[in-house]
N, C-alpha and C positions, 0 to 999 in steps of 0.2 A: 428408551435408548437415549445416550446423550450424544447430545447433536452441538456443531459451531457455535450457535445461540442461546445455547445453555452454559457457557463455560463464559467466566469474566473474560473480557477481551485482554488484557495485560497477559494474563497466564497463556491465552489461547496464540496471541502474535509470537510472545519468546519459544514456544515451542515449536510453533509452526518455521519461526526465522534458521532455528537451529539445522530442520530439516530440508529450507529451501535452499540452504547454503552446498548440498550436495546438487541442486537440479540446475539451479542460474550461477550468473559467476557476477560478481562486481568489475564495472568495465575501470579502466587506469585514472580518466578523469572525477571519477566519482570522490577519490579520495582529499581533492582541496576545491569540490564545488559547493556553493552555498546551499541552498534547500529552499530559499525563493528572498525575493528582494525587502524582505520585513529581517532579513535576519543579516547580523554582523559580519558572524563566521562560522566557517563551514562544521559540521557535527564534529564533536569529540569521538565517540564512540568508535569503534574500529567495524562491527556490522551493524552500523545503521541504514546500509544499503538491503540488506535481510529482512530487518525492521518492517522497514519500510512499504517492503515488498509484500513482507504477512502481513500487513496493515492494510494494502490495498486489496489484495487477494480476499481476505475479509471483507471488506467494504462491498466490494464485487459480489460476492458470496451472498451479501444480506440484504443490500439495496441494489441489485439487476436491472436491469439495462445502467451501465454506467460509465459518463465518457470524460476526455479528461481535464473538460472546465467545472464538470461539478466538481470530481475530486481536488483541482487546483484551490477553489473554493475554502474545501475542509482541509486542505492541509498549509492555509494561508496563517493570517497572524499578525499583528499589531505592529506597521512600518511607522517606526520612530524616525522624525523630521528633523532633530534639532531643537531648537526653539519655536518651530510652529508646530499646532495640534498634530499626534497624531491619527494616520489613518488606518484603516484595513486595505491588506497589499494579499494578494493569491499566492500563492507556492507556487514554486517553479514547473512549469510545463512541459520542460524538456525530462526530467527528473522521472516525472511519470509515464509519459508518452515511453521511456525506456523500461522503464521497469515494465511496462504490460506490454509491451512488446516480450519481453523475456518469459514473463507466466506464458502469453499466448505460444512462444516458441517451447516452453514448456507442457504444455497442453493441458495447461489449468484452467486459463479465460480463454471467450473465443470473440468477436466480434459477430452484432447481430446487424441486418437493417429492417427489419418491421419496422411496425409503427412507432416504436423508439429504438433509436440509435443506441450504440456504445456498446459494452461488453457484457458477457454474462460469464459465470463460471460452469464449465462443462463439468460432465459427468465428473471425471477424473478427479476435477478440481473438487466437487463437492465429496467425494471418497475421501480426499488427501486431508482435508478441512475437518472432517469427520472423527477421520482418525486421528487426528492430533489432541481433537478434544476429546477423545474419549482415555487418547494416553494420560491426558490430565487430570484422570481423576474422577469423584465425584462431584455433583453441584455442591 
């Protein structure tokens, strides 16, 4: 059977984004907010809130318990200074903190407190994830 982790993640996020565009909705600030302070300006694309979204719901999916300094982490990126070096700068934490809010009010992730913190993807979530990749195809 193919499962999430069998499918390339590019193929698996656009499909997944297509269908989450029916469950969350993109809130009105999203569309001129940056995506974290390494970056100039805010995404081109018109659902890169979707993206984004299947991107984290994946993430969740594959690395469980997951909270939103790791993910800020992975979705950070080389903050250019100017004239001095640059550094590594985190993604924005408001960004995700919304967006898994929204899966959670979806009832994709859920929040755990065991012995690790953060979220995990609920039943549901691991169906939806499932079937997308299976819509995609073979390996």
């Amino acid at each position: 059977m193919v499962g999430a982790r069998d499918i390339p993640a590019n193929e698996l996020i656009e499909k997944a984004s297509a269908e989450l565009e029916k469950k969350i909705t993109m809130p009105d600030w999203a569309r001129i907010v940056k995506t974290g302070v390494s970056r100039e300006r805010p995404p081109e694309q018109k659902n890169w809130w979707y993206l984004r979204s299947a991107s984290i719901l994946r993430k969740v999916y594959i690395e469980g318990p997951v909270g939103v300094s790791r993910l800020r982490t992975f979705y950070g990126g080389l903050h250019r200074r100017g004239h001095k070096p640059a550094h590594y700068a985190k993604g924005s934490g408001k960004v995700i903190r919304v967006i898994l809010q929204d899966l959670e009010r979806a009832g994709l992730i859920e929040k755990v407190n065991k012995p690790k913190k953060g979220r995990v993807a609920t039943r549901e979530g691991q169906k939806f994830l499932d079937k997308v990749a299976k819509s995609c195809g073979k390996v």
